[in-house]
N, C-alpha and C positions, 0 to 999 in steps of 0.2 A: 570471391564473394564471401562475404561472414554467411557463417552456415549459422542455423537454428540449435542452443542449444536443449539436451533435455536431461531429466537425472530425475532417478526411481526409488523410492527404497519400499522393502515389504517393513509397515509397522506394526507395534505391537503397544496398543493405547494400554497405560495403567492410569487408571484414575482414582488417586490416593484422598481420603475423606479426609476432612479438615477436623479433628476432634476437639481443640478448641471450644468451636461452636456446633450449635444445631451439626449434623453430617448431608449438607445441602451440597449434592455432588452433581454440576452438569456433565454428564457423560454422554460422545457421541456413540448414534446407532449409523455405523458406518455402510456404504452403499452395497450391493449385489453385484457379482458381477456381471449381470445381465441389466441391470443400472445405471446407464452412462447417458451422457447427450455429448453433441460436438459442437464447442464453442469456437469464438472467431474474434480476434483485436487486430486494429490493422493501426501501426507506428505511423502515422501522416505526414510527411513533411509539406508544411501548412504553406501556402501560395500567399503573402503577407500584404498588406495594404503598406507602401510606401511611406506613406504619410499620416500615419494613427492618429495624428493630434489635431489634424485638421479635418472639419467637419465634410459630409461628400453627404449627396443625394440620395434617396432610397433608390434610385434608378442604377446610379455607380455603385453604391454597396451591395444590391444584388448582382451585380457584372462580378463583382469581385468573388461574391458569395459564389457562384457559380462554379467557377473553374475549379473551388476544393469541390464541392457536389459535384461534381463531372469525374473527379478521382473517387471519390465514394461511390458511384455508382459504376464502374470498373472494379473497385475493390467485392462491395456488396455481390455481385455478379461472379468473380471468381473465388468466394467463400460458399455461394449456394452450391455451383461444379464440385466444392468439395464438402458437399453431403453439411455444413452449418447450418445449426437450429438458432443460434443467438449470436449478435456480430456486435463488436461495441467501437464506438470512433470513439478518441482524444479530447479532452481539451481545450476550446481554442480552434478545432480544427477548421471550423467552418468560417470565421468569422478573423482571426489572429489575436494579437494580443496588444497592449501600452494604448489606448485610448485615452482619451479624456473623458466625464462626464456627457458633455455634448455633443463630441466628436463619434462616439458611438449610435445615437441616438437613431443615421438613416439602417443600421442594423439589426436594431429591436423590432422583436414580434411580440403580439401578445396573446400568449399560450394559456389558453383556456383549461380548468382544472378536471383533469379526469375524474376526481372523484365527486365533481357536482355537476357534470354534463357530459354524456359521450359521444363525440364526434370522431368518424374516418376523415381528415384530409381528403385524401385522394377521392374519394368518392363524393365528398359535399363538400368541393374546394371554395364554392359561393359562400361557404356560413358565415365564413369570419373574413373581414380584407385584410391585406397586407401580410398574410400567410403565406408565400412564397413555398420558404426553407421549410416549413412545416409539410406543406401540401408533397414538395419534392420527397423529403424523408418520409410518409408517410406510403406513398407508392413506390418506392424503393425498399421497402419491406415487402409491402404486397406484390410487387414482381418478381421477388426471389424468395417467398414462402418462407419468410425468416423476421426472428423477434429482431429489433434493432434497436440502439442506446447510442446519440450523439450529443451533442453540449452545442448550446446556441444562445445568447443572450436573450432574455425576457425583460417586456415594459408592462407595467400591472398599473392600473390606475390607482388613488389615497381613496378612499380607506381600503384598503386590503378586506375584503371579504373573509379572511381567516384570522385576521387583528384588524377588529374595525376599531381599537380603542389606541393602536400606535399613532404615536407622531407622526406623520407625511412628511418627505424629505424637503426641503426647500422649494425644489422646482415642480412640489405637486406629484411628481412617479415614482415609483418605485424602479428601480432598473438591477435585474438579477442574473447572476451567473448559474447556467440551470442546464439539467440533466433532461433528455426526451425521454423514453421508451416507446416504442410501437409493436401492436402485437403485428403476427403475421399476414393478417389482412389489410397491415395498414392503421389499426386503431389506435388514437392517442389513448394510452394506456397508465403513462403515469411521469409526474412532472417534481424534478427536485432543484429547491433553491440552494445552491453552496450556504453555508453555514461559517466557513471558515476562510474568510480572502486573507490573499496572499498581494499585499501593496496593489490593489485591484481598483484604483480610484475610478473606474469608469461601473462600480457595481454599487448595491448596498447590501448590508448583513440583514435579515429575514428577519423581522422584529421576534419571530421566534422560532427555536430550531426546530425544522420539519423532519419526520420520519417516517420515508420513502420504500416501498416493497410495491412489486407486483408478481404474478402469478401467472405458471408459465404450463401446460400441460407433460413436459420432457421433463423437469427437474423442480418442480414445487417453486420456492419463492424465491425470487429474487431482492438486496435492498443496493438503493442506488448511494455514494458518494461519490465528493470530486477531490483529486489534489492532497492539497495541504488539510482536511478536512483528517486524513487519516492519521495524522498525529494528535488529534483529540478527541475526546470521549463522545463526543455528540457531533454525528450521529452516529459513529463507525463503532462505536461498543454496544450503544444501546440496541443497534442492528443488533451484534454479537449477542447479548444477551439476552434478545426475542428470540433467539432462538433458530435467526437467521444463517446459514451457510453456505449459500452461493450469494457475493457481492459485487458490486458492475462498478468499476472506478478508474472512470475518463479521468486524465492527468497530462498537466505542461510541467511536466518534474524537469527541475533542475540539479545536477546531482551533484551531490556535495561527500565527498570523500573525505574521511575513511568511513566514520558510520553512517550514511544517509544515501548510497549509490541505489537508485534507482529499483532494478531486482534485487538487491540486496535488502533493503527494508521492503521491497512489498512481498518478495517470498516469505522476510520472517515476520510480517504480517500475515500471513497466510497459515504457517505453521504453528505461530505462538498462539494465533485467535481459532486455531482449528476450522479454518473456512478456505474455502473454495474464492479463491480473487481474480479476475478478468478485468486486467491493466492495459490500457490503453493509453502510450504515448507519444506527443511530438517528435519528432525530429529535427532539430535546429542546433547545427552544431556550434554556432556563436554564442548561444546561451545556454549549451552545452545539455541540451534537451535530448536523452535518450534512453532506451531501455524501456522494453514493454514486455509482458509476459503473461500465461494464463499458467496461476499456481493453484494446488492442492496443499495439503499436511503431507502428501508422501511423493509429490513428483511437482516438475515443474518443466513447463516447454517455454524457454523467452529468446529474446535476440537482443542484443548489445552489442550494438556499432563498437569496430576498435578503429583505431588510427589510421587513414587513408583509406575507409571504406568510403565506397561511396556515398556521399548524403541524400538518401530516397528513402521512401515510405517501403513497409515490411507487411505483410500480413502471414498472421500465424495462424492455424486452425490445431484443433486437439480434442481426442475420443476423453473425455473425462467422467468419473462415476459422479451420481449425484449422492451428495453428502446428505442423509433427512435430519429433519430439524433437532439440534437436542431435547435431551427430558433431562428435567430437574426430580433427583430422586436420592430418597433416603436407604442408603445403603453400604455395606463394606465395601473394602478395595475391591474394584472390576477389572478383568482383563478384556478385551477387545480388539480381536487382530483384522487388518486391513489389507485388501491384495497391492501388489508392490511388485518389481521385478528383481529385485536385488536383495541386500543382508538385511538380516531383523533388527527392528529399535523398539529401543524401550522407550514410550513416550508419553507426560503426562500431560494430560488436553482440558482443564477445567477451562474455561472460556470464560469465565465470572471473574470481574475485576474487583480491588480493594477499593472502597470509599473510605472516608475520613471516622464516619463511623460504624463502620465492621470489620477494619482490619483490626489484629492483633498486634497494639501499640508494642512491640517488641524491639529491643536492640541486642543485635548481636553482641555479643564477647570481643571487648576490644584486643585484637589479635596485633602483636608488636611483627614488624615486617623481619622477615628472616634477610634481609637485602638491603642497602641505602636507597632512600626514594628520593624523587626529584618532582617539580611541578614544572608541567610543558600542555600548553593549550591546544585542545581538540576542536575543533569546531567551536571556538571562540569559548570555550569551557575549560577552568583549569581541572584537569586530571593532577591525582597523585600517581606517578611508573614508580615500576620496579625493572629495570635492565634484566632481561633472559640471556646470560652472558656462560653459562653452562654447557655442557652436552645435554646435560638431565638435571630436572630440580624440580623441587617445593616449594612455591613461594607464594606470597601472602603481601597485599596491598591493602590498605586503608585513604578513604578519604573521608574524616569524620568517624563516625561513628558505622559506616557503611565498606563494607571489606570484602574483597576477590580473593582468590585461590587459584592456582595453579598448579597440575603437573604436567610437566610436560618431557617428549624425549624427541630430538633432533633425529631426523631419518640420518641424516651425514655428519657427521660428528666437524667434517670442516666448512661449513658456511662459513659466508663471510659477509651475511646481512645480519643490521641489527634490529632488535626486535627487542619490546616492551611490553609488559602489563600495564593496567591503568585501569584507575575506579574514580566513579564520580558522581557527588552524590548533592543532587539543587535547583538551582531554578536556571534555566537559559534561558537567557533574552536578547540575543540579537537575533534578530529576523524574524521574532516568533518567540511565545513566553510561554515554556512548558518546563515540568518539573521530570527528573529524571534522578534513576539509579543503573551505572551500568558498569559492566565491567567488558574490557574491549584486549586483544592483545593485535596490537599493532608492529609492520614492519617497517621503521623507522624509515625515514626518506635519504640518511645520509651515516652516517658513522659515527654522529657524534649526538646524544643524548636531546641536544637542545631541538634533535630534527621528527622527534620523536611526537606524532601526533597531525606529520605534517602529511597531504594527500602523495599518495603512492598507487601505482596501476599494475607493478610489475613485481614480480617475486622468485627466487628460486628455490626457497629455503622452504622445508616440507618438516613438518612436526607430526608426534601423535601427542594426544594433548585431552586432559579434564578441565574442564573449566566451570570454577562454583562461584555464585553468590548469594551473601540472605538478605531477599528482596523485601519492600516492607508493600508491595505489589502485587496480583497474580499476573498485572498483565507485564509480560515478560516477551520479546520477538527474541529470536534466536537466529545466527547467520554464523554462513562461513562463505566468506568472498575471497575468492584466488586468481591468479596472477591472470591480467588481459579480460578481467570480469566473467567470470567463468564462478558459477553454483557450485557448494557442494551441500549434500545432506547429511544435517550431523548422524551418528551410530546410533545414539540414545540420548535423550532429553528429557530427566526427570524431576516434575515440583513436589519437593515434600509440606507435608503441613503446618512446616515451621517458615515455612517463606523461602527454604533453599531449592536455590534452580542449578541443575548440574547435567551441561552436554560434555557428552562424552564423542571424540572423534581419532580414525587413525587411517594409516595406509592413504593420504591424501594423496591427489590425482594432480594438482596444480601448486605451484611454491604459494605460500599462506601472503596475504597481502590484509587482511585482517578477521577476527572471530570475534562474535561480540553479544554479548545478551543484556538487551537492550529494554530497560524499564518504565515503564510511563506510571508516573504520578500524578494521577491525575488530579485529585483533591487538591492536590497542593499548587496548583497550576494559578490560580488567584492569590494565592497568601503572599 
């Protein structure tokens, strides 16, 4: 059986002032150890409708609906036995995925808005008809004395009560990809419309982006996003920068290697945005949906299926501190240490991202590569490498005006995999138009230069390794992903107030399969 894995480290927050400007420094106040609540995500492998495209009856799509709620309600039941105050389902779980517009239609409810009416389901299953999956999830919290967070499609009537002044879609409804919460007696608590679909023809985008938190007595607030939502600013920063630190984000990730595997970007979402994230994923190994996990800034409990495990649903549960909100404050560099089971880091946690007009319009020093560079596509992105063909070395990539660094020293002087730098600095636009700055060191898939950039699972080759960039960014995710998907936490991770991000890591545990610090531009995302 794939066991659970988990990884600890004791940090040690520096939060270095931006002298530039104003000294507007978010620093967290990090939790007690007497502090904690015990969270719960359970991996679903989703019981799928056959035939998505073809429209079915409210009568057959609650049959369908049922048998995932019948594994939720098993799940829900053996996360309460393990002492869980908050339990989050996937994605998609309840309902599947590839609809059409109309073909979804016998699986829409329409979810009334917590913050301008409060109703229990379970208790006044008469208010509203055709609540079903509402009424079930809703007593499924209340039977197990636990907060609950599932994803179910929503049908809202035109005009939307919250944009009476939008356009109404053709067919008159609105039809939305949407987050529940229930408190522990059952109460609709609070309702999020996805903001960011992913090729999702059977939804529409929220004529305007919502921002979601509710309020938990265990650990203060919680905000909800979905998915692909976490790759852009709204809602998952603007959370971040309310101030928000525990985040609830149901996900049908599909994972795309080297830089986008599943725990690998939602851990360094979780350590780059210094929050608390409770990932919730399918499992579907044809569209290669896996990897769920509950992270911190200094630890992480997840599970990722490897090859020939068997394809079933995973529930995790995990004692985690609660993170309190940050405070925005005018002051010198702070130190701030955090409990942890293992070696001290040095780590810088501003949570405040750059916009178009407050960063410091700066370019780095154009740095000449100390190496011959080559262009080979990452994730449909041309990267500029630089070949790590040394035992040990100094090297230096540019793509543009945007430039990596490296030292690095081979635990074994004779590997025999090869392995790349790479910086990249622009717009992506397949599958999704977002602007990025990153710098990645990847192990090549094959021996030869051209293979460089291409998805790889397995590694033997072990480094200790610095790794810098000057981001034009704060928001920066940080990873190290090793051989068979396996976490590691970097040593130290520090942003100085020139936009330089430098993790520092060594004595690796797993052969390196990739390290990467991962920029999102987000102003630049339209241009």
């Amino acid at each position: 059986m794939p066991r659970v894995k988990q990884t600890g480290r004791n940090m040690l927050f520096v939060i270095a002032v931006v002298s530039v400007y104003l000294a507007l420094v978010i620093s967290p106040t990090d939790s007690t150890a007497d502090s904690s609540y015990v969270a719960a995500v359970y991996e679903h492998k989703v019981i799928l409708n056959p035939g998505p495209r073809t429209p079915v009856s409210r009568h057959e799509a609650l049959q369908h609906m049922q048998k995932n709620l019948d594994i939720y309600e098993e799940q829900a039941a053996r996360a309460a036995q393990q002492g869980a105050q908050i339990l989050v389902f996937p994605e998609d779980g309840i309902h599947g995925f590839n609809f059409t517009r109309s073909s979804i239609v016998g699986y829409l409810e329409t979810i009334p808005n917590p913050q301008e009416e409060s109703w229990n389901p379970c208790t006044e299953p008469e208010r509203h008809n055709n609540t079903e999956v509402l009424q079930r999830l809703s007593c499924m919290a209340r039977r197990n004395n636990l907060y609950l967070v599932a994803n179910m499609p929503d049908l809202q009537p035109c005009p939307l009560k919250t944009s009476p002044s939008s356009t109404c879609p053709p067919d008159g409804r609105w039809q939305f990809n949407t987050n529940v919460a229930f408190r522990s007696d059952g109460l609709l608590i609070a309702r999020y419309h996805k903001q960011n679909l992913f090729f999702e023809q059977s939804f529409d985008t929220p004529p305007e982006p919502e921002v979601i938190t509710f309020d938990t007595p265990f650990a203060g607030k919680f905000g909800l996003f979905i998915c692909f939502d976490i790759l852009f600013h709204d809602p998952a920063v603007v959370l971040v920068e309310m101030g928000v630190r525990q985040l609830i984000f149901p996900t049908a990730w599909m994972n795309a290697l080297p830089l986008l595997d599943s725990v690998q970007f939602h851990s360094a979402f979780s350590l780059g945005a210094n929050v608390t994230l409770l990932s919730a994923n399918i499992r579907n190994d044809q569209r290669i949906m896996k990897g769920s996990g509950i992270y911190t800034p200094f630890s992480a409990t997840y599970h990722h299926a490897w090859k020939g495990d068997p394809e079933e649903g995973r529930l995790l549960v995990a004692r985690v501190p609660v993170l309190e909100p940050l405070e925005v404050k005018q002051s010198a560099a702070k130190e701030v240490e955090a409990g942890g089971v293992e070696s001290a880091s040095s780590v810088a946690t501003d949570s405040g991202c750059c916009h178009q007009d407050s960063c410091d319009d700066h370019s780095p020093d154009l740095v000449h590569p100390s190496h011959p560079t080559f262009i080979s596509f990452m994730f449909h992105d041309p990267f500029t490498f630089v070949l790590l063909n040394e035992t040990q070395g100094d090297v230096k990539v540019c793509n543009g005006t945007f430039c990596c660094r490296l030292q690095y020293r081979w635990l074994l002087q004779d590997h025999k995999e090869l392995y790349a730098l790479g910086a990249f600095a622009g717009l992506h636009t397949v599958d999704g138009r977002y602007a990025l700055q990153v710098c990645a060191v990847v192990r090549c898939a094959g021996l030869d230069q051209n293979s460089c950039g291409q998805v790889v699972e397995e590694a033997e080759s072990k480094m200790d390794f610095l790794l810098e960039g000057n981001f034009d960014t704060k928001c920066v995710y940080p990873s190290i992903l090793t051989s068979r998907m396996f976490l590691e936490q970097p040593e130290s991770l520090q942003k100085a107030p020139d936009g330089r991000v430098t993790m520092k890591h060594s004595n690796m545990k797993g052969g390196l399969v990739t390290t990467c610090l991962y920029g999102r531009m987000y102003h630049l995302d339209n241009e």
